[in-house]
C-alpha positions in Angstrom: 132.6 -36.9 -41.0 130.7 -36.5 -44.3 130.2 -39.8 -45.6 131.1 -40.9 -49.0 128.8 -42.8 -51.3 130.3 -45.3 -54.1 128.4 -47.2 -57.1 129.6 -50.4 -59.6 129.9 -49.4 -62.6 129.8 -51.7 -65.1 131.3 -50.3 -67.9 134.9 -49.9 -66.4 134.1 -53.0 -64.2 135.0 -50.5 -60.9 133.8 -48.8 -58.2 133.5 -45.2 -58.7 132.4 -42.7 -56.2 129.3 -41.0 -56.2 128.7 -37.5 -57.3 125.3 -35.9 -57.5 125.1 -33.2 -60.4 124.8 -29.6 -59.2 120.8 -29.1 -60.7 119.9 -32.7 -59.2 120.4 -30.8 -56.2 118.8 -27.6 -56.6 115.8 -29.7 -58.0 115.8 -31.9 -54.8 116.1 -28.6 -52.6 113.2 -26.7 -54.5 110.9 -30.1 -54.2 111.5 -30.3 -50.4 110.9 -26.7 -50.0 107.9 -26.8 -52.4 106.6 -29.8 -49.9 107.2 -28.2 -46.8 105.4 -25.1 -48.0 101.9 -27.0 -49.2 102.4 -28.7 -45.6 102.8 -25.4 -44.3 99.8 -24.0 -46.0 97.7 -26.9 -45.1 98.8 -27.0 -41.7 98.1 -23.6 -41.2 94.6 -23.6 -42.9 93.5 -26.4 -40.6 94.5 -24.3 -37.8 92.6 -21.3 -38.8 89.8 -23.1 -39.2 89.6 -25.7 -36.3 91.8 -23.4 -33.6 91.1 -19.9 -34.1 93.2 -17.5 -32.1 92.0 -15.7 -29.4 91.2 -12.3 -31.0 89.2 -14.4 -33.8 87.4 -16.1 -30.8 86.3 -12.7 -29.5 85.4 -11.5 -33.0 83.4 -14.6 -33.5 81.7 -14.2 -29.9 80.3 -10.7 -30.3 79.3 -11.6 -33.8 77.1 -13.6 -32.7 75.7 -11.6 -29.6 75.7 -8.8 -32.5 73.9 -11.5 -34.2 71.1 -12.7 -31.2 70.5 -9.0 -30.3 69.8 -8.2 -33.9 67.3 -10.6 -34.1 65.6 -9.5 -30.1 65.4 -5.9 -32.3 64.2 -6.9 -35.1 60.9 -8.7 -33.3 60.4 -5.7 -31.3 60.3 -4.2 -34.7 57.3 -6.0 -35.9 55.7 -5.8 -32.5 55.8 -2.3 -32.7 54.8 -2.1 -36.1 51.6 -4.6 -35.6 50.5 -2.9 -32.5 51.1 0.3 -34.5 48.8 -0.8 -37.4 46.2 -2.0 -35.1 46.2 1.8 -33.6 45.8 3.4 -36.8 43.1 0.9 -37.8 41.2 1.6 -34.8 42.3 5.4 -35.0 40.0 5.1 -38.8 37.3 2.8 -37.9 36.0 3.2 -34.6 37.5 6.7 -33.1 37.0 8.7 -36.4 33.8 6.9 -37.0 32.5 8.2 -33.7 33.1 11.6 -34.5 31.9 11.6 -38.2 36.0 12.3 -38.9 37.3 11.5 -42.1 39.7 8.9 -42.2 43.7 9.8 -42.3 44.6 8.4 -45.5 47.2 5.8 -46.4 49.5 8.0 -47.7 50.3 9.4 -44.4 51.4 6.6 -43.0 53.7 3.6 -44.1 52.3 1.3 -46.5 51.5 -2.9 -45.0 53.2 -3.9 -48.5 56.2 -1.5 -48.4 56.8 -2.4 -44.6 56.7 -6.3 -45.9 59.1 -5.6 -48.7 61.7 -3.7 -46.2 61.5 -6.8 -43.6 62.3 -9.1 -47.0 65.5 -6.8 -47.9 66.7 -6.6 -44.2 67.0 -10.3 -43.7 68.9 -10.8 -47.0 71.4 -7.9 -45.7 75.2 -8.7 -44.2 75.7 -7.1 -40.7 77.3 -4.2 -42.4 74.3 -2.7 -43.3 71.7 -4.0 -40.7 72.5 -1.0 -38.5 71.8 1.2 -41.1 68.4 -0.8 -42.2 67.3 -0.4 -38.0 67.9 2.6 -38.2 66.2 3.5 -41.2 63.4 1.2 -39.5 63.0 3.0 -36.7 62.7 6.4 -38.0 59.7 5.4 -40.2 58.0 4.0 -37.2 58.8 6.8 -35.3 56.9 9.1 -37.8 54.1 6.3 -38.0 53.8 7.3 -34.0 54.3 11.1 -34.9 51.4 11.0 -37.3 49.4 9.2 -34.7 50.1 11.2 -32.1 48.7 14.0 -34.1 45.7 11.6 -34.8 44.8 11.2 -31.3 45.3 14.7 -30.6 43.0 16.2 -33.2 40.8 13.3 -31.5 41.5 14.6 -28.5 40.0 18.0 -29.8 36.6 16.2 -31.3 35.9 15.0 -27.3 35.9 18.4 -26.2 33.7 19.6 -29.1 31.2 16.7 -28.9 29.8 18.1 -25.7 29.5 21.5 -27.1 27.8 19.5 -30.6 25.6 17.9 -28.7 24.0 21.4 -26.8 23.9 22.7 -30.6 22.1 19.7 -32.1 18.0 20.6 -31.7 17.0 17.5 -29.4 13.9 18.8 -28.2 10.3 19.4 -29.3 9.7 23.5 -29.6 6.7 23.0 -26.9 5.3 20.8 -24.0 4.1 18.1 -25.4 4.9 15.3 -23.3 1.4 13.4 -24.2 2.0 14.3 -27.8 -1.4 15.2 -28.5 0.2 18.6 -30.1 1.2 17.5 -33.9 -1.1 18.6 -35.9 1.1 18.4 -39.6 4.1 17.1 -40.0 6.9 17.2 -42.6 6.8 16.9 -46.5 4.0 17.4 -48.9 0.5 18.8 -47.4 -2.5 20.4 -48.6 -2.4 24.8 -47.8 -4.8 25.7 -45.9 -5.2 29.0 -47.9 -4.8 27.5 -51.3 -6.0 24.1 -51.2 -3.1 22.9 -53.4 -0.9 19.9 -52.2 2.5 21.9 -50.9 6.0 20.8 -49.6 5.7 21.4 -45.9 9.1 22.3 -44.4 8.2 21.9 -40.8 6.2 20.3 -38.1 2.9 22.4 -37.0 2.1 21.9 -32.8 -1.2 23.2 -32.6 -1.1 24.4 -29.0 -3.0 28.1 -26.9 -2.2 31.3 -27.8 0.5 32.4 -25.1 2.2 28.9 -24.8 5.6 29.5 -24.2 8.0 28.3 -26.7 11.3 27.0 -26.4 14.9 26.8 -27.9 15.6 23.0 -29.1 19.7 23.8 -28.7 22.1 26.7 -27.7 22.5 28.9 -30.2 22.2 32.6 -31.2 19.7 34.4 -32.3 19.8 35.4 -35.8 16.0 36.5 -36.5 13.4 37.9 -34.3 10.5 39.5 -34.9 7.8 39.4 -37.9 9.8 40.3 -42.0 6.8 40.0 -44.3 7.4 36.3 -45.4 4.3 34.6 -44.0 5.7 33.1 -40.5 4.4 36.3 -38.7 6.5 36.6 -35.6 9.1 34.0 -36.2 12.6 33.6 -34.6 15.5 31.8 -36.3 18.3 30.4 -34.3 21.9 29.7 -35.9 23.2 26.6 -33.5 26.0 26.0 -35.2 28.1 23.1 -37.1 25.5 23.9 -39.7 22.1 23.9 -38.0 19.8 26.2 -38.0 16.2 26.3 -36.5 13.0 28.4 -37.1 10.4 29.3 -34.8 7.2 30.8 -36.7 3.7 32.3 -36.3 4.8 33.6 -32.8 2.0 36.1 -30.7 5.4 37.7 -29.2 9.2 37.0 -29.1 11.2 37.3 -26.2 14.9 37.3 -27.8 16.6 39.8 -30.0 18.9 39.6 -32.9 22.1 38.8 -31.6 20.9 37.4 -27.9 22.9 33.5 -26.9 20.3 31.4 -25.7 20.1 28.0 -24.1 18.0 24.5 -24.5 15.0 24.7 -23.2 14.9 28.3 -23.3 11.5 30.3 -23.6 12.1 32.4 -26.8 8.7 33.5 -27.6 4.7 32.2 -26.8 2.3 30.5 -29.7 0.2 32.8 -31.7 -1.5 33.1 -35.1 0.7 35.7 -36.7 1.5 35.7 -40.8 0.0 33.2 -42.7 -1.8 31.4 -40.5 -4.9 29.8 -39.8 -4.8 28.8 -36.2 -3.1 29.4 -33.0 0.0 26.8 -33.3 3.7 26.7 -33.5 5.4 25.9 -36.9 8.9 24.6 -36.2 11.9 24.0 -39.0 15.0 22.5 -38.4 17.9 23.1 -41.6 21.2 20.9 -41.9 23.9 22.8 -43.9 20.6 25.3 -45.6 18.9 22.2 -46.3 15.3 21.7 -44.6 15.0 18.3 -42.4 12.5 16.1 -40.7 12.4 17.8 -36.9 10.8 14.2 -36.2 14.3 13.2 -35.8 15.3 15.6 -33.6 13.3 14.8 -30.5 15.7 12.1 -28.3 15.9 14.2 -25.1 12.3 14.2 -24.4 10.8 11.3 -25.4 11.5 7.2 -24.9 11.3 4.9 -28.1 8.0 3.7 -27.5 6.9 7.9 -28.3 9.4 8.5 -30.2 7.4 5.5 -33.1 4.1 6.6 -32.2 4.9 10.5 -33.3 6.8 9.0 -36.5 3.2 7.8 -37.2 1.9 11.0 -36.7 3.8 13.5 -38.3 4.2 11.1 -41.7 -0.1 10.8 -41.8 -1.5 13.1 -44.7 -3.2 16.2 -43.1 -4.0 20.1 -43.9 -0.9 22.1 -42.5 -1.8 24.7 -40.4 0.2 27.8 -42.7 
């Protein structure tokens, strides 16, 4: 039974009943509704943040494993990329160095500073993108290690050769002279024995007997042989290749022929007197890309250091060249 209110009223000195106007109501209603709707919201919001639902709590979970193994991959990412710049480093500095090999420039491989300014920008990323970043990541290293792998291959290549270099670098002297008591003028400027006028001296002069043999200082082939009127008499030339040549003058007779492969330590010819010549001796050249060198420094298969310093001395003293 609804009850029914009453109030005094003191104008008419009675008690009158009590009726609550229709928008007193709806005002009371929409308060209450109003109230129960912020508690609602509140209620709710308290919830989602303190009591996640189950879903949320498997969303959160493999967020952060997403998280953690993002993190494992992106230290195996600098690993890789330090160990991979102390490769290329070593790949310029000692492996290139060995072979005379110019250096692979840094243009062919990723930059430190633009590898330090791509770890900056992936750590500022959301996990959206930090898939994408990896990715992108891992393809530049991947080329870094392409472009290596090339590296160590044309490497791979200079090994092979530097055996075959070495026969075709001159290394020996042109004829026994183990004691060497055989240097009689050495390179640079020396007075002609014909002229009497100081001279540039392209060779080394081993006075030695007519009919000593004489012999090859590298593998080569034979490009000259026999005597063409310009003053070494019967003189061989030898192209070794990777831009030496040697020459082998003043001959009493050749053995090889244009064309012929010979070996170190060959016998090409004996020592004469032939072409312009005032004695019985050997005069040897050695040329570096056409250029005429010191054969003084072409002698480390046949000697120790000890001779080695003691014909430095003899081939730099000031003498009358044999031709």
């Amino acid at each position: 039974m609804k009850k029914i209110k009453y109030f005094y009223n003191t104008n008419t000195l009675r008690y009158e009943k009590l009726e609550t106007p229709l928008r007193i109501k709806l005002l009371r209603v929409l308060g209450f509704l109003s109230a129960a709707f912020v508690t609602a919201l509140i209620i709710v919001s308290i919830a989602y943040k303190y009591f996640p639902s189950a879903n949320e709590k498997r969303l959160i979970q493999r967020n952060e494993a997403l998280n953690d193994n993002y993190y494992v991959l992106d230290e195996k990412i600098k690993k890789l990329q330090g160990q991979m710049g102390e490769l290329e480093k070593r790949d310029n500095h000692v492996y290139r160095e060995i072979f005379e090999a110019s250096p692979i420039p840094d243009s062919a491989r990723a930059k430190a500073l633009e590898q330090q300014k791509e770890i900056q920008l992936v750590q500022g990323m959301d996990q959206e993108n930090l898939a994408v970043s990896i990715v992108n990541t891992l393809n530049k290293l991947d080329a870094r290690i392409a472009s290596q792998d090339k590296s160590y291959n044309q490497i791979e290549g200079f090994v092979k050769n530097k055996e075959q270099l070495l026969a075709c670098t001159p290394a020996i002297q042109p004829v026994s002279n183990k004691d060497l008591s055989r240097i009689a003028s050495g390179f640079g400027y020396r007075i002609d024995p014909v002229y009497k006028t100081t001279k540039f001296h392209a060779g080394l002069d081993f006075a030695a007997p007519q009919g000593t043999p004489i012999y090859a200082t590298a593998n080569g082939t034979v490009e000259t042989a026999g005597n063409t009127g310009n003053g070494y008499g019967n003189h061989v030339v030898i192209n070794n290749g990777y831009g030496y040549e040697t020459l082998f003058g003043h001959m009493y007779r050749v053995k090889v022929k244009p064309g012929q492969k010979v070996k170190r330590g060959e016998v090409i010819g004996w020592v004469g007197s032939t072409g312009k010549s005032t004695g019985p001796h050997c005069h040897y050249e050695v040329h570096r890309n056409g250029d005429p060198v010191d054969p003084v420094y072409y002698f480390y298969n046949d000697i120790t250091p000890e001779q080695y310093d003691r014909l430095l001395k003899l081939a730099a003293s000031s003498n009358q060249s044999f031709d």
